[in-house]
ZAMAR-87702 format. One record per residue (C-alpha): residue in one letter; x, y, z. Coordinates in pm, 1 decimal. Last residue first. Layout:
# ZAMAR-87702
- A|X|Y|Z
...
//
This chain:
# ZAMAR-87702
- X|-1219.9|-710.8|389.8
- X|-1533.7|-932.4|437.0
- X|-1535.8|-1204.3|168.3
- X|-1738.6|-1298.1|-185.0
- X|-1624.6|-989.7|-317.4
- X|-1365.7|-736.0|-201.8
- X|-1259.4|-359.2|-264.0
- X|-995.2|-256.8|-10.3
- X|-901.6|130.1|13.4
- X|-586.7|186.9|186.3
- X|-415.9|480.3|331.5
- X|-428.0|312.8|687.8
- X|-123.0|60.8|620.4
- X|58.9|-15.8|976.8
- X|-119.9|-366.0|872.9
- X|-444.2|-349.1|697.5
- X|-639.6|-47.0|560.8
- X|-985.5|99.7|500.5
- X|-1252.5|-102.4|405.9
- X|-1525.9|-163.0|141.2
- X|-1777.3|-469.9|58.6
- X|-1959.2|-518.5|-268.3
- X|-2249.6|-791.0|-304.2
- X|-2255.3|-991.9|-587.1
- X|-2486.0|-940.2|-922.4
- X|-2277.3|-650.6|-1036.3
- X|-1970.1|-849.6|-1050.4
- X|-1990.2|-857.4|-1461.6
- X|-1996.8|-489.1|-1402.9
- X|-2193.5|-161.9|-1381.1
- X|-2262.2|-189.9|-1034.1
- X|-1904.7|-259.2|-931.0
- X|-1773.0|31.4|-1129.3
- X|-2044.9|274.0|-1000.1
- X|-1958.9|144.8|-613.9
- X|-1562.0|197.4|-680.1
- X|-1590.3|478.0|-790.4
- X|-1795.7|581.5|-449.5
- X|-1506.9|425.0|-288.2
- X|-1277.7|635.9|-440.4
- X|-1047.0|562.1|-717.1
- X|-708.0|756.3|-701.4
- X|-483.8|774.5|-1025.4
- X|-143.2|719.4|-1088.5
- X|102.0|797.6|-1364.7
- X|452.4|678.8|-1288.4
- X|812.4|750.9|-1372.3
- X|1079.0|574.4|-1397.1
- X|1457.7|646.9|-1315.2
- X|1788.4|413.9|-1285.5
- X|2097.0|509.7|-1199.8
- X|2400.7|267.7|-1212.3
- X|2753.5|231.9|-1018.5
- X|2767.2|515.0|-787.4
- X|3093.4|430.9|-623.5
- X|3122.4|376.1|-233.4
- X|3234.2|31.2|-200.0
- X|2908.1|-33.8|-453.2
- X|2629.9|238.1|-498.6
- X|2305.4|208.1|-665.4
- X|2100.3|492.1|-732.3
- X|1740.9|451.2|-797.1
- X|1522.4|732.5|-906.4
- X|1117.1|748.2|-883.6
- X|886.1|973.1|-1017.8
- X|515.7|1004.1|-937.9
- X|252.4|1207.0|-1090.9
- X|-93.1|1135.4|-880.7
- X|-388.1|1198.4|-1012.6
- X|-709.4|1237.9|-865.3
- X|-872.3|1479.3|-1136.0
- X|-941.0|1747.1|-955.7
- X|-701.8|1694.2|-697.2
- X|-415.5|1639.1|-925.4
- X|-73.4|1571.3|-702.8
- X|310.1|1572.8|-756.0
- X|567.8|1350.6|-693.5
- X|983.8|1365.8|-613.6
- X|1125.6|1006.5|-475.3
- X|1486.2|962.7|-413.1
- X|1591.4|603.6|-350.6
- X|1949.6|551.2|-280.0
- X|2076.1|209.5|-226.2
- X|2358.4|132.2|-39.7
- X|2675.2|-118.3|-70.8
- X|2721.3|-499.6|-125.8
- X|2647.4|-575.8|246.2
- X|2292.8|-407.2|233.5
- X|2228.7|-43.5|303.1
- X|1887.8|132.2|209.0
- X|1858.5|477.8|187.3
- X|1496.1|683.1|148.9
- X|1482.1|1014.9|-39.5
- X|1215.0|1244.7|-16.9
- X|1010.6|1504.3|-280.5
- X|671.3|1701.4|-271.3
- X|656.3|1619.6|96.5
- X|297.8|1563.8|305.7
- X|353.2|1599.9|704.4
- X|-9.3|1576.6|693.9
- X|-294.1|1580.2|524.5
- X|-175.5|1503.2|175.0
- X|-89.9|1162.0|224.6
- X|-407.0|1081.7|260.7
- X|-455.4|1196.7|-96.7
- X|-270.8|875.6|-205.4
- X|-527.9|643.4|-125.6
- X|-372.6|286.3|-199.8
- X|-573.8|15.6|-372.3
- X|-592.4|-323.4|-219.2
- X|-876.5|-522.0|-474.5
- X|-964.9|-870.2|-325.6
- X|-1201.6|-1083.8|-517.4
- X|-1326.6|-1416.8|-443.3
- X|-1497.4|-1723.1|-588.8
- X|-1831.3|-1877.7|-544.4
- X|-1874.3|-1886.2|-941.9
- X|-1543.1|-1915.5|-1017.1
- X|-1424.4|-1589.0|-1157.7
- X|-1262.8|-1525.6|-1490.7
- X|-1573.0|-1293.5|-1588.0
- X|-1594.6|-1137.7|-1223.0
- X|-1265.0|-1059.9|-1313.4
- X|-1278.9|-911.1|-1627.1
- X|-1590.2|-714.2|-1574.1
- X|-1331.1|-554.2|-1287.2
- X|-1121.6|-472.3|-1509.0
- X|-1372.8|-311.2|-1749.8
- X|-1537.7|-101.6|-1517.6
- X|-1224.6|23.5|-1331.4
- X|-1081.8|107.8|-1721.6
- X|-1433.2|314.4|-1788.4
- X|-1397.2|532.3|-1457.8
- X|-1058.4|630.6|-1589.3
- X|-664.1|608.4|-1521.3
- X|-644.3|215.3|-1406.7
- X|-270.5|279.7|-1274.8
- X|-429.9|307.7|-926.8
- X|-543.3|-75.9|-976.2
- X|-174.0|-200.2|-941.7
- X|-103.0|18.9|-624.2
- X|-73.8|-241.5|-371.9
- X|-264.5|-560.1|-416.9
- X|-453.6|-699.4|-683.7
- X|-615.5|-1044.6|-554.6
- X|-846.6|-1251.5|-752.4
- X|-989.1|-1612.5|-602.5
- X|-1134.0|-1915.1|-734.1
- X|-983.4|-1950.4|-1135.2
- X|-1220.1|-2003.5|-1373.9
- X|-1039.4|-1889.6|-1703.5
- X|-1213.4|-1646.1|-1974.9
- X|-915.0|-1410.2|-2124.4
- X|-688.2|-1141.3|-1982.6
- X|-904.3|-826.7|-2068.6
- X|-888.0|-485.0|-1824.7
- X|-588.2|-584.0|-1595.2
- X|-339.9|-636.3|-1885.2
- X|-203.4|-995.8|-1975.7
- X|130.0|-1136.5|-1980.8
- X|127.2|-1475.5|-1848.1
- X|317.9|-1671.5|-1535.3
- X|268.8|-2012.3|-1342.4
- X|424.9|-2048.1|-1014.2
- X|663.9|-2336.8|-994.8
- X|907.4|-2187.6|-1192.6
- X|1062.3|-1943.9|-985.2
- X|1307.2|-1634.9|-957.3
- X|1358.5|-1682.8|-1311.5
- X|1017.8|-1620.1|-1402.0
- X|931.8|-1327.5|-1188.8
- X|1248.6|-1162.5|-1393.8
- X|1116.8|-1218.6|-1729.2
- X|726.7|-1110.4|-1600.7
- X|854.3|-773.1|-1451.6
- X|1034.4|-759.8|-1832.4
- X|740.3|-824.9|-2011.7
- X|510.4|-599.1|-1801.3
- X|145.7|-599.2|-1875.0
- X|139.3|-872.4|-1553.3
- X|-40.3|-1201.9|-1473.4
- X|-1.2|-1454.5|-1183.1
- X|-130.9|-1797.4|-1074.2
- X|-110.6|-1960.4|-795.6
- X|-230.9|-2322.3|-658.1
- X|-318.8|-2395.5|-356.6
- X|-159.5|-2493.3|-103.7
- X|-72.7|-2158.9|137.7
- X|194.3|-2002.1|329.2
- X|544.8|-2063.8|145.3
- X|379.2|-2035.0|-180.9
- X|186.0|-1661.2|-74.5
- X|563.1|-1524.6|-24.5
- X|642.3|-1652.1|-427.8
- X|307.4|-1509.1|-514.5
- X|374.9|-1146.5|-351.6
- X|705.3|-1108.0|-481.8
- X|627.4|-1211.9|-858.6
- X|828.0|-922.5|-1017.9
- X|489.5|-759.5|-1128.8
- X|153.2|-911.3|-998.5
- X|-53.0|-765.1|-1207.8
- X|-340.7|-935.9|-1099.8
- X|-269.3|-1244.9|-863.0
- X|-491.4|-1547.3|-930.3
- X|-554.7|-1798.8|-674.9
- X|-661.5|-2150.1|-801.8
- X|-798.5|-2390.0|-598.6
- X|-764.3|-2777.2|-609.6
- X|-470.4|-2779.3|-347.5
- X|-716.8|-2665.3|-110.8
- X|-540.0|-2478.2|198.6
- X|-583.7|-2096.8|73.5
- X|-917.0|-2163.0|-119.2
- X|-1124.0|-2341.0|126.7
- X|-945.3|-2170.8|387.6
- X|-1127.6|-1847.0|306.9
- X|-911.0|-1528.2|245.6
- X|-921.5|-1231.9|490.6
- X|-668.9|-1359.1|684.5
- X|-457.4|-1530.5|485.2
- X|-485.8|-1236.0|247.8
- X|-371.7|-985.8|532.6
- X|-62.0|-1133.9|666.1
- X|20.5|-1216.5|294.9
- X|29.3|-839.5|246.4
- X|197.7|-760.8|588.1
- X|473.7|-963.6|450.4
- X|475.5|-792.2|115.2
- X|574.5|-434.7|251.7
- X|866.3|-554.6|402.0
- X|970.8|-658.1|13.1
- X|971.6|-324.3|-68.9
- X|1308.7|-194.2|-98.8
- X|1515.6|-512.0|-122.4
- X|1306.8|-614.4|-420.0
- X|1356.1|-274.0|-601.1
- X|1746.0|-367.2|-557.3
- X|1684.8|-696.3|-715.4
- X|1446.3|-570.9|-961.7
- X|1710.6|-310.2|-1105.9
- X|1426.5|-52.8|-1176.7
- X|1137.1|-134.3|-1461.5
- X|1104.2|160.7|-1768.9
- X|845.9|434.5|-1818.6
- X|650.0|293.9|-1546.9
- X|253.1|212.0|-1673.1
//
């Protein structure tokens, strides 16, 4: 997992356009019976600062539920609402609970690093899954990125009416292992003064969809059927893993 958690505020402002096209996506994909039943449970896995489930509360009626490894994620989640309940838990074992659909979006699967981790995760959600329920795994296929136009190191800038952040971004890539080395640096600027730094760094890995197929097949989900699919949104470096649903 990151070495250490950015200013969430500022990491907020950075990738909250990302979450729209998320919720776009789920309410989509996701039956009704789950979205608009106030007696259904959504789960989000490792769902960080809480972005996507505060953005899924304006659009849907049932209820949500979120877990993340991260204490401090989890602190700040908490304080930006308390009508969402919140647990610390890791991907691979959170405890029985019947809860009628899973989502973990973005890159919280990619920091599963082994074959045996994507087994065990997803034996934990087919075990906290309602027995018609739903799973909906987003992972993101960093190799694409390796096509074209790829670049070892970039720096995005965001202004807001406080000041700018600076985001500079340097990774590197395994191919033979499918791992992805990622390091990320925030600098925060007020009326032109760099004011605090912040730096984490990520390990990543890349599960393919023929991963994916062992994992499934060797888990608690083994008796459902599987269905793959690239992208969503302006997002084509996607790999969606779903049960119960067409992704």
């Amino acid at each position: 997992m990151a070495d250490s958690l950015f200013l969430p505020a500022e990491n907020e402002r950075l990738w909250n356009r990302r979450v729209d096209e998320q919720v776009s996506f789920l309410l989509e994909t996701l039956p009704e019976r789950i979205t608009d039943s106030p007696d259904a449970t959504l789960l989000s896995a490792g769902c960080g600062t809480g972005r996507l489930l505060r953005a899924l509360a304006d659009e849907t009626a049932c209820e949500l539920v979120g877990f993340d490894v991260d204490r401090e994620m989890l602190t700040y989640a908490r304080e930006q609402s308390d009508d969402i309940r919140l647990f610390q838990a890791d991907l691979r074992e959170f405890g029985s609970r019947s809860v009628d659909a899973i989502v973990c979006m973005y890159t919280t699967f990619n920091y599963l690093l082994s074959n045996a981790d994507v087994v065990a995760a997803l034996d934990a959600f087919g075990d906290a899954l309602a027995e018609d329920g739903v799973v909906v795994v987003d992972a993101s296929n960093f190799m694409a990125h390796l096509v074209d136009g790829y670049e070892a190191e970039l720096t995005e800038t965001l202004d807001h009416e406080d000041g700018r952040i600076e985001k500079h971004v340097s990774h590197s890539v395994d191919t033979l292992d499918n791992r992805w080395h990622h390091e990320e640096t925030l600098r925060v600027f007020e009326d032109g003064e760099l004011v605090e730094t912040h730096t984490a760094t990520h390990e990543l890995r890349y599960v393919t969809a023929h991963e994916f197929r062992f994992a499934h097949d060797r888990s608690s989900l083994a008796d459902r059927e599987a269905h793959l699919a690239t992208g969503y949104g302006d997002d084509d470096d996607r790999l969606i893993y779903a049960v119960g649903v067409e992704a």
